[in-house]
N, C-alpha and C positions, 0 to 999 in steps of 0.2 A: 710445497717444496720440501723436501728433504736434506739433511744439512750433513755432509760425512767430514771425520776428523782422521786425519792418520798421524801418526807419533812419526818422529822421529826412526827410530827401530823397524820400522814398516818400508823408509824409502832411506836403508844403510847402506845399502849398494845396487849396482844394475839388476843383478839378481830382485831386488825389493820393488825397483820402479817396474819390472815387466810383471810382476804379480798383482801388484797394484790395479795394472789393467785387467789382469783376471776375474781380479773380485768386480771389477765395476762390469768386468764382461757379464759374471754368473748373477751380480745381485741389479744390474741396471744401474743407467747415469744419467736418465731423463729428469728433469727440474731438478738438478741437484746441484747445491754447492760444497767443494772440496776443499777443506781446511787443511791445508799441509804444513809439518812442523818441520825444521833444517833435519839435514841427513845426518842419523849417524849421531856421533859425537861431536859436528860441528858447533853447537852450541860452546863447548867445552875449547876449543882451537880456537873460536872467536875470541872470547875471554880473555886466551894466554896473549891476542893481538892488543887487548887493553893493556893488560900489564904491563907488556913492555914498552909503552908507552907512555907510562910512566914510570915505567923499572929502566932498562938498559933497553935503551933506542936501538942499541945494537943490534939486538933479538928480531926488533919488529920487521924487516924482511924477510928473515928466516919463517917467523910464525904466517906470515900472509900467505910465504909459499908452500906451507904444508896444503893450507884448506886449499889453493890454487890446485896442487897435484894430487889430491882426495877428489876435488869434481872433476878435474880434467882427467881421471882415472874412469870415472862414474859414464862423462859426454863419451868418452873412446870406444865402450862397450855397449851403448845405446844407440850411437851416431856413425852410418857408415862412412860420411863423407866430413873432411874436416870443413869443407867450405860454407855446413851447415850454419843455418842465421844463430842455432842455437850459443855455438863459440864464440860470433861476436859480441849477443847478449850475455854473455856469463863474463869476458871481458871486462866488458861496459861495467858488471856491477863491481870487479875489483878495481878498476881506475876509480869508480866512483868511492871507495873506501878507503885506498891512498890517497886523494883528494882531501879525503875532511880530513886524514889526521896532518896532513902539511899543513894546512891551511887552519885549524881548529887556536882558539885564543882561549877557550876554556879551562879553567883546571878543576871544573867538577868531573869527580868522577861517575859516579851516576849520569850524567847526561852523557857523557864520553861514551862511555858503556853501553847506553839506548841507542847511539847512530851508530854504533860500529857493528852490534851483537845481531842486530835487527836483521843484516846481512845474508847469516845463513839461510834465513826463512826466502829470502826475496829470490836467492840460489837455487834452490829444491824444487822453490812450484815453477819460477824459469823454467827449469830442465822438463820437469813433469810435464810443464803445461805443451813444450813444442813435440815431447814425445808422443803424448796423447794424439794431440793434430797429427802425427804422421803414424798412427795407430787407425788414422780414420774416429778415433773421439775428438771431434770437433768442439773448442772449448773457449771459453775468453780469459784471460789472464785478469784479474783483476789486482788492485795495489791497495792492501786493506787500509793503509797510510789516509787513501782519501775517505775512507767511511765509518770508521772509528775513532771518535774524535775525544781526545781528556785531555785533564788538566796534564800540568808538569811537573809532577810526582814521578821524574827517572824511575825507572826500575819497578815502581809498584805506582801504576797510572790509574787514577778513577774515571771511571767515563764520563762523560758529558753525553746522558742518554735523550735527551732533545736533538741535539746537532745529531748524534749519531742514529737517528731515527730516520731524521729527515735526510740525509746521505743517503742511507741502505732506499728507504723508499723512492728516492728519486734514482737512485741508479742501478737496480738490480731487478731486470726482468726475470718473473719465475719460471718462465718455460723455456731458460737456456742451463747449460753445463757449464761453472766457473769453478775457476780455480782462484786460489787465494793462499794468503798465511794465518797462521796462527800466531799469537803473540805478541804482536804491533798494535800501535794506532798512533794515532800523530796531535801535537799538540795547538793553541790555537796560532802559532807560528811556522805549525807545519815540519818542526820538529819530530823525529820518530821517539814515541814512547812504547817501553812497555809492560805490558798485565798484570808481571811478578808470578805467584807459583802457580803453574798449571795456567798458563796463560792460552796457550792453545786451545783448550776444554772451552774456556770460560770465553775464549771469541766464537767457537762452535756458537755458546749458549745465549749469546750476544746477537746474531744475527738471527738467529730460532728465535728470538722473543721478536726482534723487530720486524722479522718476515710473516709470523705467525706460522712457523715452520710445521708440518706431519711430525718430526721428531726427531732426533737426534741421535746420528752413529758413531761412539768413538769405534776404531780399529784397533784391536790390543796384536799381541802375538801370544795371549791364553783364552780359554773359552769360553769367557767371560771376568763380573767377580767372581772370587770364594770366600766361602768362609773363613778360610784363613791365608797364611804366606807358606808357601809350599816350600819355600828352604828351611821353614822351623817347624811348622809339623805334618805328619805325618797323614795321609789320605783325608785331605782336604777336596772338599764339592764343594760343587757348581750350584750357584747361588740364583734359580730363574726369574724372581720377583722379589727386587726389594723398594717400598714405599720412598719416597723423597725424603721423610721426616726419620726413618733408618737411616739410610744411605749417611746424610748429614751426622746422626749419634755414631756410626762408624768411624767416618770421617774424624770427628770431635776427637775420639781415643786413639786414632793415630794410625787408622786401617786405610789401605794407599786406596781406596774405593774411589771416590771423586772429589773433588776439593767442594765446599759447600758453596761459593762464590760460582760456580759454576750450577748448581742443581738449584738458585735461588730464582734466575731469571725463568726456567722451565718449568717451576714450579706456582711461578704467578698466571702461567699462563696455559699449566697442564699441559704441554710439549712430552712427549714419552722419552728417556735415554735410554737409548740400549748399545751394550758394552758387547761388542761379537771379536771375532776371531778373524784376524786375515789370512789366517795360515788353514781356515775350513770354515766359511764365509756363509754357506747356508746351514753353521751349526746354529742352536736357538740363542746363545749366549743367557745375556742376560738384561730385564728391562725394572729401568727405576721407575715408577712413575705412580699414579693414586692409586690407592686400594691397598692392597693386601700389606701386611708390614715387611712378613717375610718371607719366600716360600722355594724350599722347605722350611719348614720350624722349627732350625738346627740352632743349636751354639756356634757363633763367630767369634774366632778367638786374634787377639788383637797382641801382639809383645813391642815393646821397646825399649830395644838394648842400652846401655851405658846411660843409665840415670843417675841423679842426684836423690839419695833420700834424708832427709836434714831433719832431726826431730830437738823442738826448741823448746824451754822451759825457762821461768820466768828466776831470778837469781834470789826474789826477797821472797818465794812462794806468792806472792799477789798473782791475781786472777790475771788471762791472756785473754781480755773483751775488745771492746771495738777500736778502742783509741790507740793500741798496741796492733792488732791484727790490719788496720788503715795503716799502720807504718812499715808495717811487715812489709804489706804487698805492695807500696812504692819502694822500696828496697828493692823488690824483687822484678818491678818495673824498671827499675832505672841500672839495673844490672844485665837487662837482658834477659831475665830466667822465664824459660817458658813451663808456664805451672800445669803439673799434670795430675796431682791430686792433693787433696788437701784433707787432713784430719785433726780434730782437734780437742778439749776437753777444758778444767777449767782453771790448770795450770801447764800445759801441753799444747805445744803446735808443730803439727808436722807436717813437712811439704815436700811432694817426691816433681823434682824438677829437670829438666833438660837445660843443660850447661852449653849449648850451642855455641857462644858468640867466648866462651873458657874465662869468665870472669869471676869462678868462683868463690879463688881465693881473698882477690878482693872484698868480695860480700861477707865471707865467714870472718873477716878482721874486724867488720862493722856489726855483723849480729854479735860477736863474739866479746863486744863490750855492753850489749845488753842482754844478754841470755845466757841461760847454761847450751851448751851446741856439741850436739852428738851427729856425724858426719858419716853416709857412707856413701862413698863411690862404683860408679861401677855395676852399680844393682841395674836390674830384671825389671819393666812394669808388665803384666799383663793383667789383660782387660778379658774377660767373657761375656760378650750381650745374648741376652736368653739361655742362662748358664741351667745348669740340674747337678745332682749331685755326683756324677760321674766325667761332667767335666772339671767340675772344683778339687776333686782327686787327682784326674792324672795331671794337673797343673802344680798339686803341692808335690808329688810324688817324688825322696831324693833333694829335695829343696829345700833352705832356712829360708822359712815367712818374715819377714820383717812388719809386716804392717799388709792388712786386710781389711777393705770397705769393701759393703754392701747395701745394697739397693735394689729393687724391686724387678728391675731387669738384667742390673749391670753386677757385677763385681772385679773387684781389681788385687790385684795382690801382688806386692812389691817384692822381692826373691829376692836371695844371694845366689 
């Protein structure tokens, strides 16, 4: 069985769902399951229906009716007839979301957030699913709700991969065409939970380990990975073989290639992923999977904007060893800092950090009574895997270094 994922961006409007059928026309839909993620930017509208639910209640009409008039925009140009089943079903799912928040006694928000956001997904492959049926792609709607079973860890759900085994196995014949979401599973109260980042990918990877899938397609709107992010630099290739144990060192330095949670279940079980193009469906893209590390044997260059680089020094000169550096880093734990390199020496520690959750003034008041603290904001990290010496050039070129580590494949260099 073959397992295909399409984003978001792939089904953003009518235009995206009649292509969709294209590609499944030119690449085939036999034993295959369709993982589909909300249209669009509906993830992002769902969201703004939490908030105002606990912001100004006022909002939360207004915010239901936007995503209402975004599909019922989407049904008008797919559906010729309004009296299609597909309107009742779409209906149906927002009474059901006005429903839980009247009725809802909770005041977590993480739970609030898994019944409400879960929505858009359950909207998309709705639509998909009765377009396909009147495409003549005969398909079954599935409800991942019932086969993906975790605990209730709102918002970032761990599986419970027994239950979720014995599900897929008992109810997923492989010689039909389903359709599904990405995102969701449900907890042991049947609650929707879901996956946290790249949730999509990593239910693709989820049902490929339990089916013992042929392999795995996400659907991008580029032609695979690259080696690098083509808004920063400059004639960036197509990357046609990279190993699982790559893929993941990418990943690590902050390269949007596949979330590692995702390449771990296909990796136990040698499942192929390959990253194609929907927009030219029989290009080769690109496949992670055993063998070769990288191919071609290019520099991947990796940048992440607006860092923290904080260089620490101890106030009596006394050595920065274990008992100081184990304090550091629950400091740096309990602030939120997500660490993204680390150097250090034997009265020196310097740590270039991602300030994400903006706590960082707080933490420089607290290092700031045990250490000398030199602060810069704002800095450059970039990363090179399989660097030579003419990528480490046009990387400094025009640039203040601040701080350089190297290693055997990697190097990084922190910029002004």
């Amino acid at each position: 069985m073959r397992i295909f994922k399409f984003g978001g961006a792939s089904v953003k409007d009518a235009e995206g769902v009649r292509n969709l059928v294209k590609v499944l026309e030119e690449v085939g839909y036999e034993n295959t399951l369709l993982i589909v993620s909300a249209m669009g930017k509906t993830t992002n509208a769902m969201e703004k229906i939490v908030n105002s639910y606990f912001g100004d209640k006022n909002e939360q009409s207004g915010a239901i009716q936007e995503v209402i008039e975004y599909h019922d925009s989407i049904l008008d140009e797919l559906f010729q007839k309004k009296n299609h089943p597909v309107y009742d079903n779409v209906k149906m799912l927002f009474e059901e979301v006005r429903g839980f928040l009247a009725w809802n006694k909770s005041p977590n928000y993480n739970f609030v957030y898994d019944q409400v956001v879960g929505y858009g997904e359950l909207l998309s492959t709705a639509i998909l699913s009765h377009y396909l049926n009147d495409k003549g792609i005969i398909n079954t709607w599935l409800d991942v709700r019932d086969f993906i079973k975790t605990d209730n860890s709102y918002r970032d759900a761990k599986v419970n991969w027994e239950r979720t085994q014995e599900r897929i196995s008992e109810g997923i014949d492989k010689n039909q065409l389903y359709i599904t979401q990405g995102f969701l599973g449900s907890d042991d109260n049947n609650f929707t939970s879901t996956l946290g980042r790249e949730g999509s990918d990593y239910t693709a990877a989820i049902f490929a380990y339990c089916l013992n899938a042929n392999s795995v397609t996400i659907w991008k709107d580029v032609p695979g990975v690259l080696n690098a992010d083509p808004r920063y630099f400059e004639e960036a290739q197509l990357l046609h073989k990279i190993s699982y144990r790559e893929a993941i060192e990418l990943a690590f330095y902050g390269a949007s290639v596949i979330h590692p949670k995702t390449l771990q279940p296909l990796q136990r079980k040698e499942i192929p992923l390959l990253v194609k193009s929907f927009i030219n469906p029989k290009g080769k893209g690109t496949t992670v999977g055993k063998g070769t590390t990288l191919e071609p044997q290019i520099p991947c260059y990796i940048m992440k904007k607006d860092q923290v680089l904080m260089r620490l020094s101890s106030l009596d000169f006394s050595f920065i060893v274990e008992d100081s550096i184990s304090d550091l880093f629950k400091m740096l734990h309990d602030h939120k800092m997500k660490v993204d390199l680390i150097q250090n020496s034997a009265i020196s520690f310097s740590v270039c950090v991602d300030n994400k959750f903006g706590r960082l003034q707080e933490l420089l008041n607290l290092l700031k009574s045990r250490f000398n603290v030199v602060c810069h904001e704002g800095v450059s990290l970039y990363t090179i895997r399989h660097f030579n010496s003419d990528a480490i050039t046009s990387m400094q070129n025009g640039k203040e270094i601040l701080l350089e580590q190297r290693a055997n494949e990697t190097v990084q260099l922190v910029v002004k």
